[in-house]
C-alpha atoms as an extended CHARMM CRD file, in Angstrom:
* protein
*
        96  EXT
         1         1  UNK       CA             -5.5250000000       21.3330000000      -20.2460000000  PROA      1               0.0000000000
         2         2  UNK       CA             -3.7660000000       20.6560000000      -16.6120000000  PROA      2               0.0000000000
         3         3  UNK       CA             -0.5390000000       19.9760000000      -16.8040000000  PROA      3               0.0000000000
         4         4  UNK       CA              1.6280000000       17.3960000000      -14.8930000000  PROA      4               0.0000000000
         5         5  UNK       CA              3.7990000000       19.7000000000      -12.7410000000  PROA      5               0.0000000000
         6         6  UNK       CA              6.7370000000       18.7540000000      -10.2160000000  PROA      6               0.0000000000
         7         7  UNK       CA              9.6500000000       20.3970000000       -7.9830000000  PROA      7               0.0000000000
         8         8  UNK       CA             12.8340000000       19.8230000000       -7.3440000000  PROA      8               0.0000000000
         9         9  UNK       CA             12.2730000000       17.1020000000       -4.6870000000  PROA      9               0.0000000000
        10        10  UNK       CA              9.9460000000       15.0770000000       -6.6670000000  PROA      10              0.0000000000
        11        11  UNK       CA             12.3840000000       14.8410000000       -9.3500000000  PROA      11              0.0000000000
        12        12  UNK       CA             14.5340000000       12.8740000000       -7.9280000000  PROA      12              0.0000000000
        13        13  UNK       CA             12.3200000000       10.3330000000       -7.5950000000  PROA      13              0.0000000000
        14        14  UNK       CA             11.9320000000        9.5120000000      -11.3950000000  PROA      14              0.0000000000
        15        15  UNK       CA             15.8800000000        8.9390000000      -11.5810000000  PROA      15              0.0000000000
        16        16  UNK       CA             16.3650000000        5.4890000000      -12.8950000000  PROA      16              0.0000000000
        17        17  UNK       CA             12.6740000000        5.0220000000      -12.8590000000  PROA      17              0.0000000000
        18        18  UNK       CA             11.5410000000        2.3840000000      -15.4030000000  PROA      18              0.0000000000
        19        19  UNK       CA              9.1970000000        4.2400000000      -17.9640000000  PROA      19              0.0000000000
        20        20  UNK       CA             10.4730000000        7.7630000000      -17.6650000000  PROA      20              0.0000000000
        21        21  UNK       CA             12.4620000000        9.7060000000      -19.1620000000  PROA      21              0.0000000000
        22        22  UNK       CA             14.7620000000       12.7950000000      -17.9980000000  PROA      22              0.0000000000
        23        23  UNK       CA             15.2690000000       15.2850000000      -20.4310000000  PROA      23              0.0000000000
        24        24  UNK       CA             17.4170000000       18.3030000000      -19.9790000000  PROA      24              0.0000000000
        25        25  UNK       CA             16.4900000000       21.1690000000      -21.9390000000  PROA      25              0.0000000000
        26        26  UNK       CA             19.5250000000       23.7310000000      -21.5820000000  PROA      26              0.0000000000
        27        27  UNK       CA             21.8910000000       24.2200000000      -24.4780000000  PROA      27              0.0000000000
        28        28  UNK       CA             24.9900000000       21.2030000000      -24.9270000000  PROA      28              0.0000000000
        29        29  UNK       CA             27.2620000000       22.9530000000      -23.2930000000  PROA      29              0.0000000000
        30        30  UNK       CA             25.1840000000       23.4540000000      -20.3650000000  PROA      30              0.0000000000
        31        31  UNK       CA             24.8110000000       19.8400000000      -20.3270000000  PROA      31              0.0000000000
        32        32  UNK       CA             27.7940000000       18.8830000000      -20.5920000000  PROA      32              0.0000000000
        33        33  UNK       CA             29.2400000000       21.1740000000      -17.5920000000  PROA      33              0.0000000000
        34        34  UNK       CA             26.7780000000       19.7570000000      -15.3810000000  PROA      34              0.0000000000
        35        35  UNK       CA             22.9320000000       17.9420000000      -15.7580000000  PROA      35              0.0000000000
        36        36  UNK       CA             20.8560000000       15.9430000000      -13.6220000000  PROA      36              0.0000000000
        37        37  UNK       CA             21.8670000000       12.2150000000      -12.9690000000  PROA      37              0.0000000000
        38        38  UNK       CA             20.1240000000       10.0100000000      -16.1450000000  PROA      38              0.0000000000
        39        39  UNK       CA             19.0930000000       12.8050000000      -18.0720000000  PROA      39              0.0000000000
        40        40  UNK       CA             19.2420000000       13.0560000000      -21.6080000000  PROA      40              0.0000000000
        41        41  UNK       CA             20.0680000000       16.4500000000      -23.5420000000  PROA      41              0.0000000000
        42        42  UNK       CA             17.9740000000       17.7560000000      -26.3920000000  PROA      42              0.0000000000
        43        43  UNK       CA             18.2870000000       21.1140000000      -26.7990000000  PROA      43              0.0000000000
        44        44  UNK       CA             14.8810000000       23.6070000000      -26.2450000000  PROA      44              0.0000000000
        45        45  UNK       CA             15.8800000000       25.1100000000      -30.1090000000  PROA      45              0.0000000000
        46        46  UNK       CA             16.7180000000       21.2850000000      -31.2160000000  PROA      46              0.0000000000
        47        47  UNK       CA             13.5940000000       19.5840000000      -29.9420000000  PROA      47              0.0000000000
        48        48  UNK       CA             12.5590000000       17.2350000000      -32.6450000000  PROA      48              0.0000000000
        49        49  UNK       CA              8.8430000000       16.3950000000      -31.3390000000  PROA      49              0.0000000000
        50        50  UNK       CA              9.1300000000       13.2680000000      -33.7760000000  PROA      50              0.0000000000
        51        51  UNK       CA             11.6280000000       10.7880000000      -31.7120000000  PROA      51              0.0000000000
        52        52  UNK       CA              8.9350000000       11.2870000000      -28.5810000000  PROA      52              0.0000000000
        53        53  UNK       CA              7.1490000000        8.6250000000      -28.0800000000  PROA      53              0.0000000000
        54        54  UNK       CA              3.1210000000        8.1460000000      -26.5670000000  PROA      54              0.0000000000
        55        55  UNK       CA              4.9030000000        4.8070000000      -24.9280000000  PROA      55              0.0000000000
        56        56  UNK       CA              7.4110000000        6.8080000000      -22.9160000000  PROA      56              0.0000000000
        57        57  UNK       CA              6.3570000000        9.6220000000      -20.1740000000  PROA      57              0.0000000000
        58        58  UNK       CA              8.8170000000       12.2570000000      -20.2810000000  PROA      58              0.0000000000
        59        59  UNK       CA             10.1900000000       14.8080000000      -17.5360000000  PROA      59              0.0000000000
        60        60  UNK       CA             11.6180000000       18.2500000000      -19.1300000000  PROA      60              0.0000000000
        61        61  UNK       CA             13.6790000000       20.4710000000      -17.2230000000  PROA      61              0.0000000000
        62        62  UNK       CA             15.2950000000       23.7920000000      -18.1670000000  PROA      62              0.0000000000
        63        63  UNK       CA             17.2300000000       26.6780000000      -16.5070000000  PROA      63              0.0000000000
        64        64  UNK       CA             13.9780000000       28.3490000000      -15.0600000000  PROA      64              0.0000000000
        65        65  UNK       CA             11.1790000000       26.2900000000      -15.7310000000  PROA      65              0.0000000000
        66        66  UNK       CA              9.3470000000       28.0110000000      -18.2270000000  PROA      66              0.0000000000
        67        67  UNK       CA             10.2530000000       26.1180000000      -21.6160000000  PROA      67              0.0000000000
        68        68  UNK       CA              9.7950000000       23.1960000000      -19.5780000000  PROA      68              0.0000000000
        69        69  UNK       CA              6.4900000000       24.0700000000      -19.4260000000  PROA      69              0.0000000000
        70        70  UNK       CA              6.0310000000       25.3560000000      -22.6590000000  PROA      70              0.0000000000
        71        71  UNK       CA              7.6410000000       21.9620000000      -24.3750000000  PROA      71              0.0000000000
        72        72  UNK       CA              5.1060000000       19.7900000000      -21.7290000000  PROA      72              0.0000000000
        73        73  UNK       CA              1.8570000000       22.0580000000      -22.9470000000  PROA      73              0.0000000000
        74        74  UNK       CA              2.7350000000       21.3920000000      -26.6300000000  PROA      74              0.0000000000
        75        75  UNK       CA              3.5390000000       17.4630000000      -25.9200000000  PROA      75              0.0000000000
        76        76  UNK       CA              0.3280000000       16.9940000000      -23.8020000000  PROA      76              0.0000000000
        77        77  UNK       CA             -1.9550000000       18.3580000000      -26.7850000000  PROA      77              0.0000000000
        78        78  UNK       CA             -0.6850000000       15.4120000000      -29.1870000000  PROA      78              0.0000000000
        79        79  UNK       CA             -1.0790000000       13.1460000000      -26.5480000000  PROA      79              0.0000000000
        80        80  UNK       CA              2.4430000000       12.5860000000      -25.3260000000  PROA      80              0.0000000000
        81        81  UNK       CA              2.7130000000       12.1800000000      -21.6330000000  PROA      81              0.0000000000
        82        82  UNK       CA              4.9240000000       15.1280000000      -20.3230000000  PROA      82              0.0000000000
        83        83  UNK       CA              5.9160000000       16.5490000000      -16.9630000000  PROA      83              0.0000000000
        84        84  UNK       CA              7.3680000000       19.5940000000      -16.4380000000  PROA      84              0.0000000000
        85        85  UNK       CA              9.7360000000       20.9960000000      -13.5400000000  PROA      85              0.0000000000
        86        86  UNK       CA              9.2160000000       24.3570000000      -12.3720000000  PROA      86              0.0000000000
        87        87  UNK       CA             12.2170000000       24.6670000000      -10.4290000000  PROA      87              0.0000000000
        88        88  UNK       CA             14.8740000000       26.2430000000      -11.6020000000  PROA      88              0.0000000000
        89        89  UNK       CA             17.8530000000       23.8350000000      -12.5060000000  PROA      89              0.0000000000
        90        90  UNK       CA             20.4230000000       25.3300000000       -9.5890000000  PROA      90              0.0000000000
        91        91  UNK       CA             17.4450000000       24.4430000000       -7.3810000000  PROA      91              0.0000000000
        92        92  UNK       CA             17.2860000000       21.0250000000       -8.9210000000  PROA      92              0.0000000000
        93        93  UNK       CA             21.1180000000       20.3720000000       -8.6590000000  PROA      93              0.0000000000
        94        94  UNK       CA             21.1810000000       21.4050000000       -5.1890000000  PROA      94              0.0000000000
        95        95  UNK       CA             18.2750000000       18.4880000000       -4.3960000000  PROA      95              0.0000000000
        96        96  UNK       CA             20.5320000000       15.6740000000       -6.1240000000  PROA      96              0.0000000000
């Protein structure tokens, strides 16, 4: 299965964006120190799959990329629509 794959400078972008959904991986405090503009926190060890809905496309971001990826993978096999960013979230900070 492909998955839906973006940067830094495509996320910004999906800010605001009507139908999508930023969602900010790192632990709470993490989040709380700094996060991306619009973003909602749920926590990679927190992630309950069941408040996701197939209505909603979702963006996940995390300090490197790679449980973004992970989380999007997992989504995309039940039919959720999931993006992940591969940048790291410095990288993604820097862009905003």
């Amino acid at each position: 299965m492909r998955l839906d794959l973006i940067g830094a400078n495509e996320l910004k972008q999906y800010i605001g964006r009507r139908g999508y959904v930023i969602v900010d991986l790192r632990p709470k405090q993490d989040f709380n120190i700094s996060h991306i503009p619009g973003a909602v926190n749920m926590p990679y060890e927190e992630l309950d799959m069941e408040v996701l809905s197939e209505n909603t496309r979702y963006i996940f971001y995390c300090e490197r990329g790679v449980k973004s990826m992970r989380v999007c993978r997992f989504l995309r096999e039940r039919g959720i629509p999931a993006m992940a960013v591969v940048s790291t979230y410095s990288e993604c900070a820097r862009k905003m």
